[in-house]
VOZALUM-308732 format. One record per residue (C-alpha): residue in one letter; x, y negated, z negated. Coordinates in steps of 0.05 Angstrom, whole numbers, plus 5000, padded with zeros to 4 digits. Each point is the difference from the previous one (the first is absolute). Example, Ala and Ser with C-alpha at 12.3 -4.5 7.8 and 13.67 -1.06 7.14 Angstrom:
2
A524650904844 S502749315013 
END
This chain:
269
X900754571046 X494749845050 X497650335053 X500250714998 X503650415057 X493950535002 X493749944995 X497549764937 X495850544947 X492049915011 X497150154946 X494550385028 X504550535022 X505149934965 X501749864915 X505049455004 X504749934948 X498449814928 X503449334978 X499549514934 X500849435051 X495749905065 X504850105069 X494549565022 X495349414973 X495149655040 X496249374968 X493649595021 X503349364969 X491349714979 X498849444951 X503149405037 X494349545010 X496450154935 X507149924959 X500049285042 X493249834980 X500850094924 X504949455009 X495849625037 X504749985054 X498750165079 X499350735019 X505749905043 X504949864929 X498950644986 X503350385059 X505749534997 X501050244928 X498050715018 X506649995040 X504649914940 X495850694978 X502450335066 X507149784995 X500050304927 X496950625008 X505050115059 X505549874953 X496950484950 X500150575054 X506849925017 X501150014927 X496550684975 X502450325069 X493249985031 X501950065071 X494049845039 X494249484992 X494249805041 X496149434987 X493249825026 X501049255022 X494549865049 X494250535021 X497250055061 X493349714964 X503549374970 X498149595069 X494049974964 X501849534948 X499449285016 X504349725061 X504449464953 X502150574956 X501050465055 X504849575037 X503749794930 X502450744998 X501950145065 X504249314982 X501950354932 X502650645042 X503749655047 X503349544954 X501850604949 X503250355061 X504949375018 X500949884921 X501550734985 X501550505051 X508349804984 X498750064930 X497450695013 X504750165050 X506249804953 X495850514943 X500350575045 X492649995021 X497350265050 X493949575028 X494150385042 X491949695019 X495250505016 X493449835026 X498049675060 X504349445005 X498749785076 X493349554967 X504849554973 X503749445035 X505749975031 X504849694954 X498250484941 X499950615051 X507549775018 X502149954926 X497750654981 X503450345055 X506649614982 X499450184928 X498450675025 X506350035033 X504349724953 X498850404949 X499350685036 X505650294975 X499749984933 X499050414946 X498649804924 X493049875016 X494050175055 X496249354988 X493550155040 X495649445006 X492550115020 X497149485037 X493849965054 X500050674976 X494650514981 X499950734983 X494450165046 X503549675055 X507150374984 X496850595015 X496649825066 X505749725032 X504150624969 X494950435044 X500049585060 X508649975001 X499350794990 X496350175059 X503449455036 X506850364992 X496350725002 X494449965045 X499750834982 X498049854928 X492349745023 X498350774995 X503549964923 X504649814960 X503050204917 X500549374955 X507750095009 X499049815074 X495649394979 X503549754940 X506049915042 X497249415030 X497049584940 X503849374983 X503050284937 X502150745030 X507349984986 X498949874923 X497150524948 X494049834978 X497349504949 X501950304934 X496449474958 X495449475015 X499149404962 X494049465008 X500549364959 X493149534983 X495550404972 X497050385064 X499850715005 X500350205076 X505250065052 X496349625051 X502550355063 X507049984978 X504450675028 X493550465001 X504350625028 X505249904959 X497149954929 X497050694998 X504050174932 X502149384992 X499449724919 X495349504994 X501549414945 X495249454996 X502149354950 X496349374982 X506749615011 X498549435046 X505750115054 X504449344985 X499850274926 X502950665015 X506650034971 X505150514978 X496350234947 X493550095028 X504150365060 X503550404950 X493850204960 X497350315075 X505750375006 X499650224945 X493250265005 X501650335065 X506050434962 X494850234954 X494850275051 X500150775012 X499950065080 X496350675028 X499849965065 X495350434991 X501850494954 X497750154936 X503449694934 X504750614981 X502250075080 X502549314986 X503050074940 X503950615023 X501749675061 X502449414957 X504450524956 X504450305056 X500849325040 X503149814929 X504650594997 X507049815014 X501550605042 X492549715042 X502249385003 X501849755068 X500549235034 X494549795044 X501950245076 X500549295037 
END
């Protein structure tokens, strides 16, 4: 199950459908350098060993039947961060795209990069396109990987491809019309969101998209998150009571006639 065939439910105008499990996680993978220096070990240790976190928590999704996860790899504010570091991760990316893009490929995976990708060189830009296109087809997994990316930016360029394609739209425009052109518009929307390392913000990661999004914040230092402490966030997620708006017994009478086997019917996809 990937991409859906309509449009997917915003929950703004629409209540999406109630679940135990999240159709969709996204993840700001944060703790790296500080999980490297309590070793006393370079910065860069700790995004090599924050890629053995990403390989697991993939298997994990493919595991529970989580069908789609985004994770925030590289903002568009990380060119900030000292040049050496910078250029180890773009030489982390590419090498995890040679290294893995088969594996995924084999697992069913499909592979996608949102953000602005033309800042980076050459090489990587032709790896992630041939990952891209390797792995288009499949469908056990939407891998989404955010990189050069920010939230504020999705939505910019989303308004700028808009009016390119409908030059009529500069006199207005619904947030269907717009939300068709953010990087993510073909998936439903975040479910739950999950921040490792202590920090409690989203730093400018899927700003449109997280509008009823679940929020779950852990002190887990990313290389340290591991089945159980991805297990205990799901688990938190199945216990939250989602509105959308609507007062407590709305959603608990909603909840009782999605649950009633004559109500029950499969996701349209």
């Amino acid at each position: 199950m990937l991409e859906s065939r309509h449009p997917p439910v915003s929950s703004t105008r629409e209540i999406p459908q109630a679940a135990d499990l999240p159709r969709h996680l996204a993840i700001v993978m944060d703790g790296n350098g500080r999980w490297a220096r309590k070793r006393v070990l370079p910065r860069v240790a700790g995004h090599v060993r924050g890629l053995e976190t990403v390989r697991r928590v993939v298997r994990l999704c493919l595991a529970r039947g989580i069908p789609n996860l985004t994770l925030f790899a590289f903002s568009a504010e990380n060119w900030r961060r000292p040049a050496d570091e910078v250029s180890f991760l773009m030489g982390l990316f590419l090498k995890a795209l040679h290294e893995e893009v088969r594996r995924l490929h084999q697992n069913g995976i499909r592979l996608r990069v949102i953000g602005d990708v033309s800042r980076f060189d050459a090489r990587l830009q032709a790896a992630i396109g041939e990952a891209e296109q390797l792995t288009a087809g499949n469908t056990a997994l939407n891998l989404s990987i955010a990189a050069n990316y920010g939230g504020r930016q999705d939505i910019l360029q989303a308004i700028h491809a808009m009016l390119a394609a409908h030059p009529d739209k500069r006199t207005g425009f619904t947030e269907q019309d717009l939300g068709a052109h953010l990087a993510l518009a073909r998936l439903p929307e975040p479910d739950l969101f999950i921040r490792t390392g202590g920090e409690e913000r989203i730093s400018n990661f899927l700003l449109w998209q997280f509008a009823y999004t679940e929020l779950y914040f852990t002190a887990c230092l990313w290389p340290d998150f591991d089945e159980a402490a991805f297990d205990a966030a799901i688990a938190s997620f199945s216990q939250r009571e989602r509105r959308f708006g609507r007062t407590g017994e709305q959603t608990k009478m909603a909840l009782s006639r999605e649950s009633s086997p004559d109500r029950r019917q499969p996701l349209a996809i």
